[in-house]
Structure formats: structure tokens, C-alpha cells
N, C-alpha and C positions, 0 to 999 in steps of 0.2 A: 170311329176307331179309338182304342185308348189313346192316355193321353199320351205326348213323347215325353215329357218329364221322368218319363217310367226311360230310366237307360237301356233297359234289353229290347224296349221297341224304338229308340234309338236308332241302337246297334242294327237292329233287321234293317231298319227303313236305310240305314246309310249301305245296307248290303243287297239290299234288293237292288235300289238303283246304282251299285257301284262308284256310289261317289267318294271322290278324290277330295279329300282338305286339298285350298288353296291358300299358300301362305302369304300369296301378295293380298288375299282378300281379309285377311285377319279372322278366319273361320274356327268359333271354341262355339259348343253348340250346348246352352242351357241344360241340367238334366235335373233338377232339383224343382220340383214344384212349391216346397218351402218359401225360396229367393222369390220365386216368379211370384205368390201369391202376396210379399209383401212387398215386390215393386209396387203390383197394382192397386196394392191399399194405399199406398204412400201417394201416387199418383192422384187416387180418389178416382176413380174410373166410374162413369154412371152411364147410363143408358144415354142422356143427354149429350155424349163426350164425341165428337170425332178425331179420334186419335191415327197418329203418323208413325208408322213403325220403321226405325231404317234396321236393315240388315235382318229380316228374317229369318235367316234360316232356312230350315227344313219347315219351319213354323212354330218352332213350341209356346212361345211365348204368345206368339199371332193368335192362337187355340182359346189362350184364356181373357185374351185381349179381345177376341171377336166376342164371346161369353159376358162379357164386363160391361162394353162400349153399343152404342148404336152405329158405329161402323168403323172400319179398321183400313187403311189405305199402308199399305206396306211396301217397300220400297226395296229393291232386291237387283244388285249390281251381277251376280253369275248366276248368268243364263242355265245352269246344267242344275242349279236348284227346280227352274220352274215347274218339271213334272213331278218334282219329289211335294210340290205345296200346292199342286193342285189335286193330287191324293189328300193327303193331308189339314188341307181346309175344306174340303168336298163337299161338306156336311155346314160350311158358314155361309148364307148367302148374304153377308155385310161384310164383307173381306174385298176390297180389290188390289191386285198385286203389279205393280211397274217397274219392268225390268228396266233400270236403268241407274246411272251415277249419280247418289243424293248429290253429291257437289256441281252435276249438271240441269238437276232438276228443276223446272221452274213450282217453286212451293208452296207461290201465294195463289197460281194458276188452279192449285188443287185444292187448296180450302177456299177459295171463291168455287168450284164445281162441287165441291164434295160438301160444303157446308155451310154454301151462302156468306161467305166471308167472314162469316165468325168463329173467334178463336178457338186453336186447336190447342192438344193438348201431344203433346213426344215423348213415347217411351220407347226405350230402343239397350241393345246389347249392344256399344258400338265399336266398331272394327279401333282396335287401338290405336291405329297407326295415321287415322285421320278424325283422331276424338277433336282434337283444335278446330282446324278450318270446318267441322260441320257444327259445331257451337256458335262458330265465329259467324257462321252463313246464316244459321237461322236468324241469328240477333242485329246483323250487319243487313239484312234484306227484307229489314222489319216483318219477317211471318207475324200473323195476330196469332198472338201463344198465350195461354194462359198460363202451362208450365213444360217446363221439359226436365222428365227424368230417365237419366240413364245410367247406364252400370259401366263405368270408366274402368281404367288403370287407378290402381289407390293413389300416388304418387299426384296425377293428375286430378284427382277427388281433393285430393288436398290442396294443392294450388290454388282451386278453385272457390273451393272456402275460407282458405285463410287470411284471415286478419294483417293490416299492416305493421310491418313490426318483426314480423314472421318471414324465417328462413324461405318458407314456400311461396311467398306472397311476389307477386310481380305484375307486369304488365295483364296477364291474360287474370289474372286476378281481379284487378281493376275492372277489366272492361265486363266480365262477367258479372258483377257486383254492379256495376251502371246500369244493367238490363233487368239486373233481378234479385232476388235473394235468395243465396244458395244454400240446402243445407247438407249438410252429408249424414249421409243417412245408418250405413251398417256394410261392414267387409264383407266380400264373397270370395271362397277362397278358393285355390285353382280344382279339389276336388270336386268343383259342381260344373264342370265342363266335361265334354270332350272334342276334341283332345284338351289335355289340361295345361295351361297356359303355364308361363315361367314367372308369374306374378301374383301376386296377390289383387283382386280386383274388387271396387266399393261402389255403391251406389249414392248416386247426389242429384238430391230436386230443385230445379232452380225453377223458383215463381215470380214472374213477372211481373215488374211494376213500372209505374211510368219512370221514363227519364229525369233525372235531377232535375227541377226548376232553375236551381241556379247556374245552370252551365249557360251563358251565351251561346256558342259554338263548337256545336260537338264534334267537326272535324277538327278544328283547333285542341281540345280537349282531349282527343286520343293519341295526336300529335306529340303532345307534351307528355302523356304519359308516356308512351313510348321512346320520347327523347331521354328520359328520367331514368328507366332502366338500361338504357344500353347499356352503358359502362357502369354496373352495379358495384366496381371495387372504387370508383370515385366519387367525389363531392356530386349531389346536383346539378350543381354548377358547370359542371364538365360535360356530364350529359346535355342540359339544355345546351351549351355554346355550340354541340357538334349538330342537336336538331333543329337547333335555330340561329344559325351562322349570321345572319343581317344584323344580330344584335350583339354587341361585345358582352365579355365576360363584366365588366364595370355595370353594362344596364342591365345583366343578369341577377346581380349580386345586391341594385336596387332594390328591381322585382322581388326577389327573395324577402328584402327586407320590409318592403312596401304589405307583404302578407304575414309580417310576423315570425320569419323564418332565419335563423342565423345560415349565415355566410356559409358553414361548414354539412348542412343538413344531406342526406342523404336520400334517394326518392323513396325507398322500401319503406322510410317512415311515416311518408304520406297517406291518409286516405282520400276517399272520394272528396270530402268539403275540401280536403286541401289542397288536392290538384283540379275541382272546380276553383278554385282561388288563385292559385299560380298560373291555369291555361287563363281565365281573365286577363290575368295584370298585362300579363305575356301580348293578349290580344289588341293591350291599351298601348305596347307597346310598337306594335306592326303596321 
């Protein structure tokens, strides 16, 4: 069949089968072959690749992704999609499609079946409203990933890359940045959907690298990050005493200094070596 990039075969396919947008499922459907063909450069998609699609679709992107990849395992949370993508990929026999909740999925189950346990590769259009915890999952559940590119909310594109120092820069910035190196890549703007979302939306590859060496303990490590941001209108200081109560503000204010840090320092101006530096001390401290 043409491609569905083409909008008026889109439009038929979403009228043939009478489907409904679900707004709890975050559904804007690709229509731009443009965007799609420079995810998949960015990605570097080779025949070699087994790549993880979440949110299909109707399939458009799945189309070019089967075309690219030596096989495409795509992952697809509403049920009333599944006969619109089994028209629609018909014609891929390296496509397989699992109905069900990426955040329930087990996803190292499937690149040990699908690809002998060696790294995958994610590219995906993801539902906005659970862009976090499916970042957080793949990186938190150590999937063997080579990279994962996806087309966020720009807002969140930006978080994600941004530098310490930076308004956007926080917790999820950190921890994305520990797993990998992100880059952002190029806006997509709402005319390349439909329906056309209320946002501007950007594409960001993050390619995985090992873990910081220097972190002793990486639960300790995200700890402290996150103790660091809570209360981003106050000192460090403030945050760490509330995420690590056993220790007074006095042996926090040590710590601080013990890594070089004035008393008054703030966490958004930390980077990675610095809060590997601060979770240590922290750690000499417990």
C-alpha cells in the first residue's frame, strides 16, 4: 500500500476503520515523511539493528522502520489500532506487534527473544504524557540499548539536554545524562500530525554510554540528586538536610566544603563529576 506519510491515505485508513483519537493514549499520528526519514538517519537504522518501536500507530513510521531495520518489534497499548496495522504492515514480515503497556512490558524478555540479548536500538513517537517514566524505565531496567531516539514535547527535549546551569536543567536531566549522551536534534512542529497537537514537538537521540566510573553507588547517587532538586528556590543545603535527615545541616555544610563547594551553592549548578563528588562524600558520611 502507499505510504501513510501521504495524509489523505491517512485520512482514508483512519475512516475506513472508524477510529476514534484517544486522548488518554496521547494519539498525534505522523504524516510527514520528511521528519520520519531524518529520525531514521539520526538513529542510523541498518539492517543489522533490532529496533523497538513504542506507540505505533496505525504504523507509519513502523513502514519505514521495517524498510531500514532487520526487524521491528513494536509495541502498541490500544487494542482498536490492531487491525488498522495488520493492513498496514501486511506486506513486512520483520514487524511483530505487542499489544500491550510499554511501562508493563517486560523489555529485556524481548531483546533476549528477538535478538539474542544484544543491544537494541528505540525509536518511537512518544505518547507525551508518559515521555518520563518510559525513559526512566528503559534506563532504570538496564535494557542493552545502544540508543534511544524519540520525538518528545520540545520543552522536554530540552530538559533533557540541558546543561547545568540552565533554567531547564534538573533532576531528569541528570539522570538522562548518567545513562547517556543526549543530543537534540531538530523541532517538529504540530503541522506534521494529525490531529495537530497544542505544542511544538523536537526530536532527541540519546546514545548510551557506560556508567560514570566514579560513582561508588548509584542508588546513593540518584538519591542525592534528587534530594538536590527538591527545593530548587533554596541552598543545597536545604535540599540535602530534607533527603538526608540522619545528617545535620553542620555535617552537610562539611560535605559541601570537603568537595569544594561553598556553603551557599545551589544543585542546578552541579554537574555529573559534582554530584558523583557530593553523593560520595555523602556516602563517607552514612
Amino acid at each position: 500500500m502507499e505510504k501513510l506519510s501521504n495524509p489523505q491515505v491517512t485520512i482514508e485508513t483512519i475512516k475506513k476503520y472508524e477510529f476514534a483519537f484517544q486522548k488518554k493514549f496521547g494519539q498525534n499520528f505522523l504524516i510527514d515523511a520528511h521528519v520520519i526519514n531524518k529520525i531514521i538517519s539520526a538513529a542510523d537504522i541498518t539492517k543489522d539493528d533490532c529496533v523497538l518501536e513504542i506507540g505505533p500507530g496505525i504504523g507509519t513510521m513502523t513502514q519505514y522502520l521495517a524498510e531500514s531495520a532487520g526487524q521491528v518489534v513494536a509495541v502498541e497499548i490500544d487494542k482498536n489500532l490492531l487491525p488498522i496495522l495488520d493492513e498496514t504492515l501486511a506486506e513486512y514480515d520483520n514487524v511483530t506487534i505487542i499489544n500491550d503497556d510499554i511501562l508493563k512490558v517486560d523489555i529485556n524478555k524481548i531483546v533476549e527473544e528477538r535478538n539474542g540479548g544484544r543491544p537494541i536500538k528505540v525509536v518511537a513517537n512518544l505518547p507525551y504524557y508518559i515521555t518520563t517514566p518510559i525513559i526512566m524505565g528503559l534506563f532504570e531496567k538496564h535494557v542493552p540499548l545502544l540508543s534511544v531516539t524519540v520525538m518528545v514535547q520540545k520543552e522536554v527535549a530540552q530538559r533533557i539536554c540541558s546543561p547545568a546551569g540552565k533554567g531547564d536543567y534538573g533532576a531528569f536531566s541528570v539522570f538522562c545524562q548518567y545513562y547517556a549522551e543526549p543530543e537534540l536534534l531538530f523541532d517538529v512542529p504540530a503541522s506534521c500530525f494529525i490531529p495537530q497537537p497544542k505544542v511544538t514537538s523536537a526530536v532527541v537521540c540519546l546514545r548510551t554510554r557506560p556508567a560514570p566510573a566514579d560513582i561508588r553507588d548509584e542508588v546513593l547517587f540518584f538519591r542525592t540528586v534528587r534530594a538536590s532538586f527538591a527545593q530548587r528556590r533554596k541552598t543545597l543545603v536545604n535540599g540535602l538536610a530534607s533527603g538526608f535527615p540522619q545528617l545535620t545541616k553542620a555535617e552537610l555544610t562539611d560535605v559541601l566544603a570537603a568537595c569544594g563547594l561553598p556553603a551557599n551553592v545551589r544543585g542546578e549548578t552541579l554537574g555529573l563529576e559534582g554530584f558523583a563528588a557530593l553523593s560520595n562524600a555523602i556516602g563517607e558520611r552514612l
